[in-house]
mmCIF entry with sequence, helices, sheets and N, C-alpha, C, O atoms, coordinates in Angstrom:
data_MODEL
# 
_entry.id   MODEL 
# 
_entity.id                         1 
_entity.type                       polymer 
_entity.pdbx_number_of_molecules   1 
# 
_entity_poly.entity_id                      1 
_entity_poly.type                           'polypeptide(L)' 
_entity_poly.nstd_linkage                   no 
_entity_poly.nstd_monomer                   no 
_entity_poly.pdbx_seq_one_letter_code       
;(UNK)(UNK)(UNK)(UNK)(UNK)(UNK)(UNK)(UNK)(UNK)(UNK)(UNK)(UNK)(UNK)(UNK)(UNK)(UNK)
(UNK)(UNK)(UNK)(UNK)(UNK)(UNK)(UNK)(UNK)(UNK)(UNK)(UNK)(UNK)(UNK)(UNK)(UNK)(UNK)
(UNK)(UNK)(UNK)(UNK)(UNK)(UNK)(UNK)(UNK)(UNK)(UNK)(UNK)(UNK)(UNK)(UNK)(UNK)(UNK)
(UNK)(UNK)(UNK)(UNK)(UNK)
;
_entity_poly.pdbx_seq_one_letter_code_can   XXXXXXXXXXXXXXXXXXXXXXXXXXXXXXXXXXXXXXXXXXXXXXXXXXXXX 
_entity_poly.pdbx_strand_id                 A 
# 
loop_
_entity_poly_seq.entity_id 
_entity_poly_seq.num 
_entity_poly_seq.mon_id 
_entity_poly_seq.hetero 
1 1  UNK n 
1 2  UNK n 
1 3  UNK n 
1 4  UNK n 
1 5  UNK n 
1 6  UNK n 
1 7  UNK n 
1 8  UNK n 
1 9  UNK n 
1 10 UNK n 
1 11 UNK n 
1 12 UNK n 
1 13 UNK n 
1 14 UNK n 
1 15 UNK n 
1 16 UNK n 
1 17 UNK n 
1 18 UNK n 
1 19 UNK n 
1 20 UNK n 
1 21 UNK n 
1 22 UNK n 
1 23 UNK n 
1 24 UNK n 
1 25 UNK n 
1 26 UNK n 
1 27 UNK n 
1 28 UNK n 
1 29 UNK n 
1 30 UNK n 
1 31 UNK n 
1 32 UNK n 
1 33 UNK n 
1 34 UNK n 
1 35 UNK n 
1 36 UNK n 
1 37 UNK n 
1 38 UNK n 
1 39 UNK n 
1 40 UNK n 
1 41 UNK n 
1 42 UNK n 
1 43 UNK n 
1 44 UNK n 
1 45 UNK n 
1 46 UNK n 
1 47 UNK n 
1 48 UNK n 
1 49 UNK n 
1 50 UNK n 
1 51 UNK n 
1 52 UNK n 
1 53 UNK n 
# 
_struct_asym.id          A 
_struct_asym.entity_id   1 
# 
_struct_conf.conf_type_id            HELX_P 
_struct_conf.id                      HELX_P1 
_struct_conf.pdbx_PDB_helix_id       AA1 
_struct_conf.beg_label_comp_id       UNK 
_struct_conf.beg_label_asym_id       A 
_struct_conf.beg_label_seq_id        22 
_struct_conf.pdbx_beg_PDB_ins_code   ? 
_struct_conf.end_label_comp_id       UNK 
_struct_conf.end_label_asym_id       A 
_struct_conf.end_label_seq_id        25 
_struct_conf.pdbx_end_PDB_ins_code   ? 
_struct_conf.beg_auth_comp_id        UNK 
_struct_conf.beg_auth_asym_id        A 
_struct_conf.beg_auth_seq_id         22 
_struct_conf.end_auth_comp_id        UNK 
_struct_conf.end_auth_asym_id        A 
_struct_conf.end_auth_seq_id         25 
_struct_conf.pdbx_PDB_helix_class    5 
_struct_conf.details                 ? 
_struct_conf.pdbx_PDB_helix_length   4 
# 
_struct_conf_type.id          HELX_P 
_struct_conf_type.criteria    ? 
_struct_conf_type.reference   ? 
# 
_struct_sheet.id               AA1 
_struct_sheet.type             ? 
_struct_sheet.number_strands   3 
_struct_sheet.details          ? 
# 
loop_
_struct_sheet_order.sheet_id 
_struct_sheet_order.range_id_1 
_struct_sheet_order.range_id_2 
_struct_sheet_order.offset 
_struct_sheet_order.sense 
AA1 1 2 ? anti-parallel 
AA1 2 3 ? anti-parallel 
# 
loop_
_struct_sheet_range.sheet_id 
_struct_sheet_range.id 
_struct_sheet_range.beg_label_comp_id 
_struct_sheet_range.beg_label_asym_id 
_struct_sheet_range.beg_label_seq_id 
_struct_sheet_range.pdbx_beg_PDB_ins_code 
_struct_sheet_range.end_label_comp_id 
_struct_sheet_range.end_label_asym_id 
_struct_sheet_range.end_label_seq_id 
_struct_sheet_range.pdbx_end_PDB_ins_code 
_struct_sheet_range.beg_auth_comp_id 
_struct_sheet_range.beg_auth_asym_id 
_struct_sheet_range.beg_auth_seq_id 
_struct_sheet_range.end_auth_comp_id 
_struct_sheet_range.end_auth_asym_id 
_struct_sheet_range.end_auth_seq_id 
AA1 1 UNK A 2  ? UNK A 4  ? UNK A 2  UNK A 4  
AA1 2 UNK A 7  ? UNK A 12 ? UNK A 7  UNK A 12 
AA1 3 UNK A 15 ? UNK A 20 ? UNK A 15 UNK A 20 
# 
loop_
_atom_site.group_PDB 
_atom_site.id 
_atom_site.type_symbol 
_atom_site.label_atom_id 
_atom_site.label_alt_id 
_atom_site.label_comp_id 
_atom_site.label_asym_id 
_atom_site.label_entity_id 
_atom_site.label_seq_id 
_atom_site.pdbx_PDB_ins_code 
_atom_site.Cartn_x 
_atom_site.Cartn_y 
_atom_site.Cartn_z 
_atom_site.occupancy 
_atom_site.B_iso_or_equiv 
_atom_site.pdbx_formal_charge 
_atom_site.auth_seq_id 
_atom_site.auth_comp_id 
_atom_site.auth_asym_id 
_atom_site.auth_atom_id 
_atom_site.pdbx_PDB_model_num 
ATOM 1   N N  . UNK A 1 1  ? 33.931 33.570 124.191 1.00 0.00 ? 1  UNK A N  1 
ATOM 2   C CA . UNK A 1 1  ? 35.105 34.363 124.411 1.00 0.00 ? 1  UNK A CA 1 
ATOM 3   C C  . UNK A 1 1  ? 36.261 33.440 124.731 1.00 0.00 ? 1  UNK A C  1 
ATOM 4   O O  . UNK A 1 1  ? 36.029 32.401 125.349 1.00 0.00 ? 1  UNK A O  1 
ATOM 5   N N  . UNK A 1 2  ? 37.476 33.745 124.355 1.00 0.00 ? 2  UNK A N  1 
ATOM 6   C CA . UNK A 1 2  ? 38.424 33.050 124.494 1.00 0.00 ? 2  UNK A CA 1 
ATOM 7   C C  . UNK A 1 2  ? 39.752 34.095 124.821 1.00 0.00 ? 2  UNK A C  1 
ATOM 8   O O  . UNK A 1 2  ? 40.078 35.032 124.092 1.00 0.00 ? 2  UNK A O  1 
ATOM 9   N N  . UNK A 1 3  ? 40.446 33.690 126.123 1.00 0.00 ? 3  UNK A N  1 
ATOM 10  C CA . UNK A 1 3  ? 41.710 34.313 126.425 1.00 0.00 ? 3  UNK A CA 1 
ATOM 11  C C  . UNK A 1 3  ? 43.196 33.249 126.594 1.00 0.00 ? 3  UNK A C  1 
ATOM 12  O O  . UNK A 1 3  ? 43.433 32.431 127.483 1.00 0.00 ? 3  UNK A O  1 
ATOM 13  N N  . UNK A 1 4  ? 43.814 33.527 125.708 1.00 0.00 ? 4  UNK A N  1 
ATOM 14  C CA . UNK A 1 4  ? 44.940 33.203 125.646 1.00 0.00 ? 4  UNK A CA 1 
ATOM 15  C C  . UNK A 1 4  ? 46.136 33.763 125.827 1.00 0.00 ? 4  UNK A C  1 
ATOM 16  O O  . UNK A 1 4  ? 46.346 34.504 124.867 1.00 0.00 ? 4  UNK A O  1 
ATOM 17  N N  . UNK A 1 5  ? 47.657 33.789 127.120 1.00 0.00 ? 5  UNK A N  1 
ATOM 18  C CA . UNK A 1 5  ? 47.945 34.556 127.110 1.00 0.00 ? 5  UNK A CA 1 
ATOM 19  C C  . UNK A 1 5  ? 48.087 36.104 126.857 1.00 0.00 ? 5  UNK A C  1 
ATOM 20  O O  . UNK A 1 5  ? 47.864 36.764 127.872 1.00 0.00 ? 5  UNK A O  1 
ATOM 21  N N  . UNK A 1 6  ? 48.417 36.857 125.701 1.00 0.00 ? 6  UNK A N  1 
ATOM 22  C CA . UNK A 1 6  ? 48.161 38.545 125.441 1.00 0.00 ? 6  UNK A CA 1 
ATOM 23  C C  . UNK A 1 6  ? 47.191 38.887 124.592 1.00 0.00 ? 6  UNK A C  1 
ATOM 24  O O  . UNK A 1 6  ? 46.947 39.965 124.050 1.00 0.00 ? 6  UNK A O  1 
ATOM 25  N N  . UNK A 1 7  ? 46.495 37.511 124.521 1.00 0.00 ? 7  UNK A N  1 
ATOM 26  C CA . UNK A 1 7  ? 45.264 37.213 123.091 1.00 0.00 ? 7  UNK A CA 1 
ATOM 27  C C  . UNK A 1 7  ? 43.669 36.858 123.351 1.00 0.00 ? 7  UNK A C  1 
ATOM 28  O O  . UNK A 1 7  ? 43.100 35.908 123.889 1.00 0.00 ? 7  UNK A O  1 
ATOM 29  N N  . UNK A 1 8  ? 43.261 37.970 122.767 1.00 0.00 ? 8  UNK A N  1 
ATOM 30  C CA . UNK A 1 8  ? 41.760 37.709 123.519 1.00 0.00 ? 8  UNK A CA 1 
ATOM 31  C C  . UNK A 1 8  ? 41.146 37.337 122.236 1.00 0.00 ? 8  UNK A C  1 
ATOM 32  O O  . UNK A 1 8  ? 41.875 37.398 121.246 1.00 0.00 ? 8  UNK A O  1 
ATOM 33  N N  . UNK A 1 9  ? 39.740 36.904 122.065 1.00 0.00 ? 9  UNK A N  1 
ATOM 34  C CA . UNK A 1 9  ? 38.774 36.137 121.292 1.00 0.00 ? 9  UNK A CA 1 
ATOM 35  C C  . UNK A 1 9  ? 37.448 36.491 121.868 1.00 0.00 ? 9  UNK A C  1 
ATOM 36  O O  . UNK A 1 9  ? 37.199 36.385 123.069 1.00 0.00 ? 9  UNK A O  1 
ATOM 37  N N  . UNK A 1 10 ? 36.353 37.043 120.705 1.00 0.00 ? 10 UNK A N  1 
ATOM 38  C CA . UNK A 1 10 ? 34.908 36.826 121.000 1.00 0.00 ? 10 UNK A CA 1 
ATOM 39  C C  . UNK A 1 10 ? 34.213 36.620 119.982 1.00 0.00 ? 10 UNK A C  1 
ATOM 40  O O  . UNK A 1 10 ? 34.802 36.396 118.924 1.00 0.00 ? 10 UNK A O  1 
ATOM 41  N N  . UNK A 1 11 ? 32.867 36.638 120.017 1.00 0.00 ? 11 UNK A N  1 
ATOM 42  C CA . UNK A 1 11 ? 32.235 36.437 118.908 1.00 0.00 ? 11 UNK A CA 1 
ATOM 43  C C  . UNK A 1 11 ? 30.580 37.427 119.556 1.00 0.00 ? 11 UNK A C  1 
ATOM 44  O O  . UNK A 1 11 ? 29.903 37.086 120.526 1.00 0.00 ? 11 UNK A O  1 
ATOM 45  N N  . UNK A 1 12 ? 30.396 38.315 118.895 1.00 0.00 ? 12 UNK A N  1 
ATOM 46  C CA . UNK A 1 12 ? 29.524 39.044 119.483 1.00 0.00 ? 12 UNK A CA 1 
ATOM 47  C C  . UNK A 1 12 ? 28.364 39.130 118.466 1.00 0.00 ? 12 UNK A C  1 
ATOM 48  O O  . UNK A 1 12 ? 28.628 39.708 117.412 1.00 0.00 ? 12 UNK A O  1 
ATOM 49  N N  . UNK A 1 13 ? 27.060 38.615 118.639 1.00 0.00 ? 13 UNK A N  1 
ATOM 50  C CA . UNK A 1 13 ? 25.578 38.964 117.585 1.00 0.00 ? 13 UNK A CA 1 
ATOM 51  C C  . UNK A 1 13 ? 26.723 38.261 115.800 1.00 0.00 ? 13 UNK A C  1 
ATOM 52  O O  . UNK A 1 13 ? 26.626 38.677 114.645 1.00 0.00 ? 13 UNK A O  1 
ATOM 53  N N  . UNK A 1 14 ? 27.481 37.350 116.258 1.00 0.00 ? 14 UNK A N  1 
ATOM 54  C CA . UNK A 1 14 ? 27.802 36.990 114.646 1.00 0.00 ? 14 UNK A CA 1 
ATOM 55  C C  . UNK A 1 14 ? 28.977 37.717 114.178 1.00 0.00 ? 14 UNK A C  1 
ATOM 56  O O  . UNK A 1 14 ? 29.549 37.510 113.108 1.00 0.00 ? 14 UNK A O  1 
ATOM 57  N N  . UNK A 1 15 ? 29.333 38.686 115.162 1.00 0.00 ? 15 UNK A N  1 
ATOM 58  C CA . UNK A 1 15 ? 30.497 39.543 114.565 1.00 0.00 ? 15 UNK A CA 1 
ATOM 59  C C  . UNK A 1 15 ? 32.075 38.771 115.285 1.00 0.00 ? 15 UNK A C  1 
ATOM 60  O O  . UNK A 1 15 ? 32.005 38.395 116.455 1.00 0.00 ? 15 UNK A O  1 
ATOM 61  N N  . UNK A 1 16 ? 33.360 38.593 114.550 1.00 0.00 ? 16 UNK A N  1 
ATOM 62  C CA . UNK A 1 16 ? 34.253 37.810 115.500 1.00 0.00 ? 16 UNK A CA 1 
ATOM 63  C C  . UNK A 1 16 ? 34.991 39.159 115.673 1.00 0.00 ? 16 UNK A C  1 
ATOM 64  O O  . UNK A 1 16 ? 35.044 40.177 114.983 1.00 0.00 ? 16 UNK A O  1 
ATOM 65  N N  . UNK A 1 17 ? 35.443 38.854 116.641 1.00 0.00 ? 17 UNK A N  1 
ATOM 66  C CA . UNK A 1 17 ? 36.233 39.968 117.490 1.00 0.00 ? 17 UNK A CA 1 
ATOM 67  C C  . UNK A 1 17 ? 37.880 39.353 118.160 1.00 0.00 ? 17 UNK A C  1 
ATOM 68  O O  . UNK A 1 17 ? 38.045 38.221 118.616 1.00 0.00 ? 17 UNK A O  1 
ATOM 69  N N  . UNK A 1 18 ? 38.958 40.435 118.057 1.00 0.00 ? 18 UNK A N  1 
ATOM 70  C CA . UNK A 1 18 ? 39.935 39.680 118.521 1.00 0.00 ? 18 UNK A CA 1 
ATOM 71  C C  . UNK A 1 18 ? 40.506 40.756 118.839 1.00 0.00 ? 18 UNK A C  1 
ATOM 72  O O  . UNK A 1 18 ? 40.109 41.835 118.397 1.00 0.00 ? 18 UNK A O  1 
ATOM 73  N N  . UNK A 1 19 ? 41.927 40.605 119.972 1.00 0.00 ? 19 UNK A N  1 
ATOM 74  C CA . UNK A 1 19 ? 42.625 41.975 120.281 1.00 0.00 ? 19 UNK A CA 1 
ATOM 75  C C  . UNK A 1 19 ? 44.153 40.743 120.777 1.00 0.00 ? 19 UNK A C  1 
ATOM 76  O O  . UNK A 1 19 ? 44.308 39.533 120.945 1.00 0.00 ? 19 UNK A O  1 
ATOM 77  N N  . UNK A 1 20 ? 45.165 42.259 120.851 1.00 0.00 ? 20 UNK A N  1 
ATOM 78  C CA . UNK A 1 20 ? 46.145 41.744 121.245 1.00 0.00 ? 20 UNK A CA 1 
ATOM 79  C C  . UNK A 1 20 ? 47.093 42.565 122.238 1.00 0.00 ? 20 UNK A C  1 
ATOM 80  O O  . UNK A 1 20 ? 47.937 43.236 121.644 1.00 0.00 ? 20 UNK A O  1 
ATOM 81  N N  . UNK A 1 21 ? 47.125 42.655 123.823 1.00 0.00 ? 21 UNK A N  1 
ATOM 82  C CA . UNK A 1 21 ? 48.019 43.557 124.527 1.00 0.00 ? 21 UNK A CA 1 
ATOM 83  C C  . UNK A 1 21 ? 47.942 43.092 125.394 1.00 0.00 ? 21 UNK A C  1 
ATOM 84  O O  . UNK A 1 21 ? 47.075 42.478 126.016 1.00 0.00 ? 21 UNK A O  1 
ATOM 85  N N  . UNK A 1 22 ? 49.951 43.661 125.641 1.00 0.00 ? 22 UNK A N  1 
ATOM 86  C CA . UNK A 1 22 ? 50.277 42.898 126.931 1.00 0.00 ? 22 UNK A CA 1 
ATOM 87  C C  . UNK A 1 22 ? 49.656 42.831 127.741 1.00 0.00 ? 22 UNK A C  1 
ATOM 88  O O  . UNK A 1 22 ? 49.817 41.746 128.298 1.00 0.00 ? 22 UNK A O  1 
ATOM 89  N N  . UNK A 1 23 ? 48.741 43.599 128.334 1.00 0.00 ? 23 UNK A N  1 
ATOM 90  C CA . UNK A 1 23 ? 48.399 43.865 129.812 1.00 0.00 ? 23 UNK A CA 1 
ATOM 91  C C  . UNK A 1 23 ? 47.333 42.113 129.356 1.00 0.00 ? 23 UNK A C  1 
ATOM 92  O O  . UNK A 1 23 ? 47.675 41.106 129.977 1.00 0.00 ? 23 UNK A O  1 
ATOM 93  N N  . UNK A 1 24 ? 46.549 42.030 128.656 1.00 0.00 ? 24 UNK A N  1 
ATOM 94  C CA . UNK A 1 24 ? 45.624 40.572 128.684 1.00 0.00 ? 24 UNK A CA 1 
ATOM 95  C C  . UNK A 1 24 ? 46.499 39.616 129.530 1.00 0.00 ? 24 UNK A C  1 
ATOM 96  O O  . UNK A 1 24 ? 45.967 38.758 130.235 1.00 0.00 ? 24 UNK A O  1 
ATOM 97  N N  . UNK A 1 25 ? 48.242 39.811 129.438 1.00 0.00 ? 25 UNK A N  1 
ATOM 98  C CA . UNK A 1 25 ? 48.711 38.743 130.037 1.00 0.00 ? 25 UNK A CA 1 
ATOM 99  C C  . UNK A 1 25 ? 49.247 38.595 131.286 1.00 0.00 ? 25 UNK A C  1 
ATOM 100 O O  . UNK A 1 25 ? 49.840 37.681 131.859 1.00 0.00 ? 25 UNK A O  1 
ATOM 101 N N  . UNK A 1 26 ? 48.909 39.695 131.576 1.00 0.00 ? 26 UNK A N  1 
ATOM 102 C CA . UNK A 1 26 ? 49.711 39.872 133.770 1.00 0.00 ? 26 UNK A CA 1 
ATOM 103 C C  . UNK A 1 26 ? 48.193 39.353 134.146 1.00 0.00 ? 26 UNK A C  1 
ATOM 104 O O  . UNK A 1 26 ? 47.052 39.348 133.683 1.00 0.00 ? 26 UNK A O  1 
ATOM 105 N N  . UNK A 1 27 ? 48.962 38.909 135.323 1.00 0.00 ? 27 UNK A N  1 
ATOM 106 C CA . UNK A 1 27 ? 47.590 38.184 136.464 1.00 0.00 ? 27 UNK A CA 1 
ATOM 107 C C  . UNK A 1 27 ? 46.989 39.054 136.878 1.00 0.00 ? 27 UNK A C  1 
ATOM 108 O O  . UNK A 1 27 ? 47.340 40.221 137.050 1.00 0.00 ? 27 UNK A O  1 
ATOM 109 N N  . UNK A 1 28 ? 45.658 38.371 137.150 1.00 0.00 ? 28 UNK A N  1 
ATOM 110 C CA . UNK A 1 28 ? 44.728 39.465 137.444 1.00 0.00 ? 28 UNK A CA 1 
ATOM 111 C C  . UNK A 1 28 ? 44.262 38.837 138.619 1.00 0.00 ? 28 UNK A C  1 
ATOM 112 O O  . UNK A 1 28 ? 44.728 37.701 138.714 1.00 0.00 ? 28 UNK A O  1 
ATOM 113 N N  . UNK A 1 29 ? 43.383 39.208 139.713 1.00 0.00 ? 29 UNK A N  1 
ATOM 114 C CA . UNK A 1 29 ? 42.426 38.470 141.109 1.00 0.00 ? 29 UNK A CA 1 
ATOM 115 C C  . UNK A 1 29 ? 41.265 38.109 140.105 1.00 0.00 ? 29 UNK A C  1 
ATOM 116 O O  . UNK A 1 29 ? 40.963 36.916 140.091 1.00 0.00 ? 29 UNK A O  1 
ATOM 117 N N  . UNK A 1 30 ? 40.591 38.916 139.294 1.00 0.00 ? 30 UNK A N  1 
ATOM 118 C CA . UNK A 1 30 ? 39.099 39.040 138.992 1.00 0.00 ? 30 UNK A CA 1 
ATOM 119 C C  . UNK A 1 30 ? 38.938 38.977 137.580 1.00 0.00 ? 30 UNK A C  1 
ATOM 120 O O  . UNK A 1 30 ? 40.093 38.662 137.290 1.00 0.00 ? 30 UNK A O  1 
ATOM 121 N N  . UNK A 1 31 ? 38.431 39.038 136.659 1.00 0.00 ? 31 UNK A N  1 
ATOM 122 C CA . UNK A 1 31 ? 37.621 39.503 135.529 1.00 0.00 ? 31 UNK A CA 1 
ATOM 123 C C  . UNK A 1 31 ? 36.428 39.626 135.555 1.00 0.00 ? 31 UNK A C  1 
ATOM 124 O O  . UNK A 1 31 ? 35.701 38.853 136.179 1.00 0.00 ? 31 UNK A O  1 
ATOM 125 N N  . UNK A 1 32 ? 35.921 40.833 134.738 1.00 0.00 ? 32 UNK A N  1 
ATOM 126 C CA . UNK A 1 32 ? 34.492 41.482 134.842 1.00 0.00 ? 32 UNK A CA 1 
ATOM 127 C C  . UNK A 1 32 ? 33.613 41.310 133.397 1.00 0.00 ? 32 UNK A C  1 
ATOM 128 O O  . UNK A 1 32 ? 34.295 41.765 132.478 1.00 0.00 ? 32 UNK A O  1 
ATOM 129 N N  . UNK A 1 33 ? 32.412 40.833 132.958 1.00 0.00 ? 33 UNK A N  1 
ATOM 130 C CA . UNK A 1 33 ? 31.485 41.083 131.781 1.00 0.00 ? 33 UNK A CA 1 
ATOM 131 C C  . UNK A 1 33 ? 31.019 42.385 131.979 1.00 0.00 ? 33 UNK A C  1 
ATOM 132 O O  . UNK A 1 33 ? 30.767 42.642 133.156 1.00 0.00 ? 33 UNK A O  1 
ATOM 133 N N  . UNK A 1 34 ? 30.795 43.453 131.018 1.00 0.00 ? 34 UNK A N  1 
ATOM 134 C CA . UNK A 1 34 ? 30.127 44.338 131.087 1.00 0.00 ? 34 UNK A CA 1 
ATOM 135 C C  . UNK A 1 34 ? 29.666 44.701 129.861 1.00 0.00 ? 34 UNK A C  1 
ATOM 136 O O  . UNK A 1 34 ? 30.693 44.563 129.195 1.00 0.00 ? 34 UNK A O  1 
ATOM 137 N N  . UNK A 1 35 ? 28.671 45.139 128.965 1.00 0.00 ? 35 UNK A N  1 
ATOM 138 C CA . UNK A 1 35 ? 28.285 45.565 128.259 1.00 0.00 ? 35 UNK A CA 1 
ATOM 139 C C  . UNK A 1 35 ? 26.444 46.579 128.285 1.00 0.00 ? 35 UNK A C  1 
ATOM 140 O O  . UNK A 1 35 ? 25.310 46.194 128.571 1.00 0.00 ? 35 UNK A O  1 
ATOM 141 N N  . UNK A 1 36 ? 26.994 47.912 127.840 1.00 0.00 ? 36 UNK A N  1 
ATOM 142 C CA . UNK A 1 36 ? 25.182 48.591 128.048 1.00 0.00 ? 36 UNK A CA 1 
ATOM 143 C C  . UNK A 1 36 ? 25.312 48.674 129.641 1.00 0.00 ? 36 UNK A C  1 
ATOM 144 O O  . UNK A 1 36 ? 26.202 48.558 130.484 1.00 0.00 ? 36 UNK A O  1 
ATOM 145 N N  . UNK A 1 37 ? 23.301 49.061 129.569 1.00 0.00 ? 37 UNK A N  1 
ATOM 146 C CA . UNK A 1 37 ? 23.007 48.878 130.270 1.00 0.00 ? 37 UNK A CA 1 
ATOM 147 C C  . UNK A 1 37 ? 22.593 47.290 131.239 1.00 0.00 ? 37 UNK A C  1 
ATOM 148 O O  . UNK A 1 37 ? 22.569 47.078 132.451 1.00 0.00 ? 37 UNK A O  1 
ATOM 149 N N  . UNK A 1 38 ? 22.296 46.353 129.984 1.00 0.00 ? 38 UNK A N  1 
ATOM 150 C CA . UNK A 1 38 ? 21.678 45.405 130.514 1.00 0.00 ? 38 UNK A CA 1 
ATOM 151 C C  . UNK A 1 38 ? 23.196 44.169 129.618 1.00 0.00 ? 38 UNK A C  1 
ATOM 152 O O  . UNK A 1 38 ? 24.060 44.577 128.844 1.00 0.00 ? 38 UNK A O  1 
ATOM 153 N N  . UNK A 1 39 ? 23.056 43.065 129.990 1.00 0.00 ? 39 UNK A N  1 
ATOM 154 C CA . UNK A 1 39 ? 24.011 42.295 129.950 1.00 0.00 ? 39 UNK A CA 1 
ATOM 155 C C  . UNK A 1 39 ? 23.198 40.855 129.937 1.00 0.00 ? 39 UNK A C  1 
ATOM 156 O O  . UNK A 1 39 ? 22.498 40.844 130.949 1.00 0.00 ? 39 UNK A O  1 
ATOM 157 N N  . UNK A 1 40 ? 23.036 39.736 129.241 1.00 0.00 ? 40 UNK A N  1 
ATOM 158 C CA . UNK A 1 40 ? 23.144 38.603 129.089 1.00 0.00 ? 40 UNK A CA 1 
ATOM 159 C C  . UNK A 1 40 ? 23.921 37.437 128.488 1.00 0.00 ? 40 UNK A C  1 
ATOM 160 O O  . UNK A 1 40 ? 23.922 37.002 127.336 1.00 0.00 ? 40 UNK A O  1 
ATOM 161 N N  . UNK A 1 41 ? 24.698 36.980 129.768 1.00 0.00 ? 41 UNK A N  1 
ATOM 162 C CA . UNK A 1 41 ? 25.403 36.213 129.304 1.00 0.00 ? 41 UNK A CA 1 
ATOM 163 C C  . UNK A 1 41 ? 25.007 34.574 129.098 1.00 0.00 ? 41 UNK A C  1 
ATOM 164 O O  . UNK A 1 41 ? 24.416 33.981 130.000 1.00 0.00 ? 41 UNK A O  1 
ATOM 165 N N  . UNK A 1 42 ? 25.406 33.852 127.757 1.00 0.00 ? 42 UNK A N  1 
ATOM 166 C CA . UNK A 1 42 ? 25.116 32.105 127.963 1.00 0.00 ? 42 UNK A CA 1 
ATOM 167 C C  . UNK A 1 42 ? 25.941 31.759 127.868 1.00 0.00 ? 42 UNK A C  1 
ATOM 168 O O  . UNK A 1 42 ? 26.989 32.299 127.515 1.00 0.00 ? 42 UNK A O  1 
ATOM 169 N N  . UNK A 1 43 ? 25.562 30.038 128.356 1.00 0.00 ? 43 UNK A N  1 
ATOM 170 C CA . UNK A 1 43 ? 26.524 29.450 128.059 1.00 0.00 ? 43 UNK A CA 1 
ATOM 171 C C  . UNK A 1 43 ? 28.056 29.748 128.637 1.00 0.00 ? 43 UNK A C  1 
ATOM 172 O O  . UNK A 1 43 ? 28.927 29.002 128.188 1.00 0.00 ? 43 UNK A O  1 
ATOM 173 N N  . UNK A 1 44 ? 28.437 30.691 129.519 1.00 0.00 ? 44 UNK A N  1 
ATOM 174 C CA . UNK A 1 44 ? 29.085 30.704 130.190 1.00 0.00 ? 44 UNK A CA 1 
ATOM 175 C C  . UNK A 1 44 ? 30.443 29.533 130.518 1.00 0.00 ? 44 UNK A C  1 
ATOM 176 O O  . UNK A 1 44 ? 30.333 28.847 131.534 1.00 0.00 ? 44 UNK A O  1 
ATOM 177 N N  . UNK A 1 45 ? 31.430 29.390 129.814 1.00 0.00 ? 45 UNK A N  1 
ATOM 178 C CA . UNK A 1 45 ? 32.096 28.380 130.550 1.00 0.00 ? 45 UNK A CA 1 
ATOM 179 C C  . UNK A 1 45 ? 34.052 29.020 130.625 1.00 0.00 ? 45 UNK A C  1 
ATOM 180 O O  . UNK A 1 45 ? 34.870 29.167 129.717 1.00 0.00 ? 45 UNK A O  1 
ATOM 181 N N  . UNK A 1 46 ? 34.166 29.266 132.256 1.00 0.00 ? 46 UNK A N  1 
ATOM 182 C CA . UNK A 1 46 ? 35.661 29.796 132.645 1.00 0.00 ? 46 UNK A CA 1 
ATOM 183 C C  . UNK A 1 46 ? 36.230 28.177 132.912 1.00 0.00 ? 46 UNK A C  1 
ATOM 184 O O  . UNK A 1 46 ? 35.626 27.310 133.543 1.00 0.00 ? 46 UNK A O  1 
ATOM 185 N N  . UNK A 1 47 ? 37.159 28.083 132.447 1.00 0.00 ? 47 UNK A N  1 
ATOM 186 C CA . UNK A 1 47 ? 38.483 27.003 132.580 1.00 0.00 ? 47 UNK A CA 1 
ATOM 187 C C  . UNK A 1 47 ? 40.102 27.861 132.706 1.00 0.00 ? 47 UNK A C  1 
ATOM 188 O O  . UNK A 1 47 ? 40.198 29.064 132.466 1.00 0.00 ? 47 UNK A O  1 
ATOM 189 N N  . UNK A 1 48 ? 41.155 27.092 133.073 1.00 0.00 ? 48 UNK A N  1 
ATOM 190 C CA . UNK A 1 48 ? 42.447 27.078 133.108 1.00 0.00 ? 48 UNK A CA 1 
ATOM 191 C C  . UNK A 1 48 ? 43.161 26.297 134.157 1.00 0.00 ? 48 UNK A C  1 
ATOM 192 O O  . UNK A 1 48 ? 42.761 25.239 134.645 1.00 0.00 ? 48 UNK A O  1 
ATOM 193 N N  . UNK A 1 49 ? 43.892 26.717 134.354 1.00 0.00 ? 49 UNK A N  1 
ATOM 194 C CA . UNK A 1 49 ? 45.064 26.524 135.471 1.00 0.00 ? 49 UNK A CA 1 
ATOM 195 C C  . UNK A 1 49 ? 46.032 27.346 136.468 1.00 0.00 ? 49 UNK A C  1 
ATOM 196 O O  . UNK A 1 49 ? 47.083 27.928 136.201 1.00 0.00 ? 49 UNK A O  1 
ATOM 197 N N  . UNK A 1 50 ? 45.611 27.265 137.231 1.00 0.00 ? 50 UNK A N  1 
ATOM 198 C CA . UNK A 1 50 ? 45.968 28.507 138.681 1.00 0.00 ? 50 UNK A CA 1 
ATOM 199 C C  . UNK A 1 50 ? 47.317 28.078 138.365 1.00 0.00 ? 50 UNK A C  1 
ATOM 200 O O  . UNK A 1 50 ? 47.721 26.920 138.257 1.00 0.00 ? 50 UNK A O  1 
ATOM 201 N N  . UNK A 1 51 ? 48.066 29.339 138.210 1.00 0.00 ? 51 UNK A N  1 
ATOM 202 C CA . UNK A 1 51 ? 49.873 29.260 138.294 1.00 0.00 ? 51 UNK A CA 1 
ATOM 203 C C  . UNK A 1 51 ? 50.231 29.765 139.631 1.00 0.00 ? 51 UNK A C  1 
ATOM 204 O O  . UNK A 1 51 ? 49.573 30.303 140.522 1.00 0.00 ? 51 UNK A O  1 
ATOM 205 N N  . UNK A 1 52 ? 51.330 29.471 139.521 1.00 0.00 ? 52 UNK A N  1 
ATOM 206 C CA . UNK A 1 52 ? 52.328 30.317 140.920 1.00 0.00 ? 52 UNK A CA 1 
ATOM 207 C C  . UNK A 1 52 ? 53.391 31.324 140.520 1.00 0.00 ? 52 UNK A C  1 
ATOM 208 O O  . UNK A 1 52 ? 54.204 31.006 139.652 1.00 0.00 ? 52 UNK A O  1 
ATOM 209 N N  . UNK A 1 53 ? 53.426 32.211 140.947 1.00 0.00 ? 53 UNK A N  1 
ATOM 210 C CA . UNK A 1 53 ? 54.430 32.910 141.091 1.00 0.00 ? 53 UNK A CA 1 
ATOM 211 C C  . UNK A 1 53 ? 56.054 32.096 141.223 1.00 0.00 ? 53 UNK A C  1 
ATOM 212 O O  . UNK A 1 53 ? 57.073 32.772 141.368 1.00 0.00 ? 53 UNK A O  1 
# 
């Protein structure tokens, strides 16, 4: 998965996936994975850079 400013990125079972809205780009405290009932995530890797107001 990939988030870029108002631009999101995934790649799900081989399928690519992409979206585009403002809200992707206001700050958030948190982000959540959710999918189903059950959820496995790999490979896991969050990066960026904490801004300031």
């Amino acid at each position: 998965m990939e988030w870029q400013g108002d631009r999101m990125a995934a790649n799900l079972d081989g399928k690519a996936l992409r979206a585009q809205h403002e809200f992707l780009a206001t700050p958030k405290a948190r982000s959540w994975l959710a999918a189903g009932k059950t959820t496995k995530v790999r490979n896991l890797k969050i990066s960026g850079e904490k801004t300031t107001p």
